[in-house]
C-alpha positions as CSV (number, residue, x, y, z in Angstrom):
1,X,15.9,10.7,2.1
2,X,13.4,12.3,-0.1
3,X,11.1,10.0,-2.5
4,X,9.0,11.6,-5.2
5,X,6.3,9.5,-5.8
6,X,4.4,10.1,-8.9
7,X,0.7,8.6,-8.9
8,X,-2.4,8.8,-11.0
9,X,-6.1,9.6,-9.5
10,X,-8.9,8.1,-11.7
11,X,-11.7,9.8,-10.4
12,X,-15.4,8.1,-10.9
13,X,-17.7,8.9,-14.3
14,X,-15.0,11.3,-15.5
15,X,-13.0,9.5,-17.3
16,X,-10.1,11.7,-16.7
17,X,-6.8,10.6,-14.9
18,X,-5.1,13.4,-13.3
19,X,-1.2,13.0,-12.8
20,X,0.5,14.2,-9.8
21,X,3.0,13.6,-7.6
22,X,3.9,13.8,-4.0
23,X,6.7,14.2,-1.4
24,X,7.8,11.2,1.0
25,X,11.0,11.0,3.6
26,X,12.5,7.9,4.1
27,X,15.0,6.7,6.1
28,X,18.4,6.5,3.8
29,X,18.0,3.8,1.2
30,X,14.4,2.6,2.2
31,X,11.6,3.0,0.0
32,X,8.2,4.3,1.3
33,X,5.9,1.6,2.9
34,X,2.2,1.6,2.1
35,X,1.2,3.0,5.2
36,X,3.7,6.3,4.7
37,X,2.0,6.6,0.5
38,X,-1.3,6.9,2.8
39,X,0.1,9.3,5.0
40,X,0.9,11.6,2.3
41,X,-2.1,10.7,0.2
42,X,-4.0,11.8,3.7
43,X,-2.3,15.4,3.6
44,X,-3.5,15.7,-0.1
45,X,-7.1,15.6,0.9
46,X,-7.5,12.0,-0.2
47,X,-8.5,9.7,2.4
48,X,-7.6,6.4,0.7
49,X,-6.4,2.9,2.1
50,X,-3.5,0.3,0.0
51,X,-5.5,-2.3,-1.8
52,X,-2.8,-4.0,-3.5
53,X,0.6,-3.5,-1.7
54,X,2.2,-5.0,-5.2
55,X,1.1,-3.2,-7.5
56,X,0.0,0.2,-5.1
57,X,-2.8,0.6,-5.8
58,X,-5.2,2.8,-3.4
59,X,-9.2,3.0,-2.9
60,X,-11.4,5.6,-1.3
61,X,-12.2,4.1,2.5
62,X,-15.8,6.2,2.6
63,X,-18.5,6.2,0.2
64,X,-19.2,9.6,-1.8
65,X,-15.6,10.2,-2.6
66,X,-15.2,11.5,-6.2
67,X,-12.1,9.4,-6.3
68,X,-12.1,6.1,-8.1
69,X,-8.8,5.2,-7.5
70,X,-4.9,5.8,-7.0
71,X,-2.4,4.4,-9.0
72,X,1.4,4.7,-7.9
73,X,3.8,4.9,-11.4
74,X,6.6,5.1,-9.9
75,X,8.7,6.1,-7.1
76,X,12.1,8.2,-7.4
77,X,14.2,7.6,-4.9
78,X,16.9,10.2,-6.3
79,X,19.5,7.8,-8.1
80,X,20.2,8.9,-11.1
81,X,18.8,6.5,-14.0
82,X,20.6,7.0,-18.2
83,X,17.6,7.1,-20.5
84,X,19.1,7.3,-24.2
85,X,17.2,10.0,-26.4
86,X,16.1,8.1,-29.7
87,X,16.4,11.3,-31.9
88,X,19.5,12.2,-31.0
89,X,21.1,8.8,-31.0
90,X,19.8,8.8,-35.0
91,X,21.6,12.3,-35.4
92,X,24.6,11.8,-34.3
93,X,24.4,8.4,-35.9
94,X,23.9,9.9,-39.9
95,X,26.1,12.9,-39.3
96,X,29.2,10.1,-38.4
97,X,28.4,7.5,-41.3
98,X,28.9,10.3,-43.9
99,X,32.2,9.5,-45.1
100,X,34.5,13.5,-45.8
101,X,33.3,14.1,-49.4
102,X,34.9,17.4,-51.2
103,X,31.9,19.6,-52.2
């Protein structure tokens, strides 16, 4: 099963945070473990270990690395999630309430 995992890489004195994301396969219904995020962190050119397996967060293992650290936001595992849009909710929302005036 394919997981998207979408991360964040502070890197050091920058101040910028680049978002990204990255490709993991799982076995049907499993989410990645630590050691497969490193995996695919490794074939992105960042050789990084799992600091906190709770939270997934990931630190450079050598000195000199630009990379501060990498943050995991979230991982999508493919099911299908309902997010209601705000704006349109309000829309649809004034156009009903207006009662059928004759102009």
């Amino acid at each position: 099963m394919e997981c998207i995992v979408h991360f964040e890489v502070v890197h050091h004195g920058a101040g910028d945070v680049a978002k990204l994301r990255g490709l993991v396969m799982t076995p049907e219904g499993e989410k990645p473990s630590p050691l497969d995020l490193e995996q695919m962190f490794s074939s992105m050119g960042y050789d990084v270990a799992c600091e906190d397996e709770d939270s997934l967060v990931f630190l450079p293992r050598g000195a000199g690395s630009d990379v501060e650290e990498i943050r995991v936001k979230k991982l999508d595992m493919g099911e299908e999630t309902f997010t209601p849009d705000a704006h349109l909710r309000a829309i649809a929302e004034q156009l009903m309430s207006k009662p059928n005036r004759p102009m």
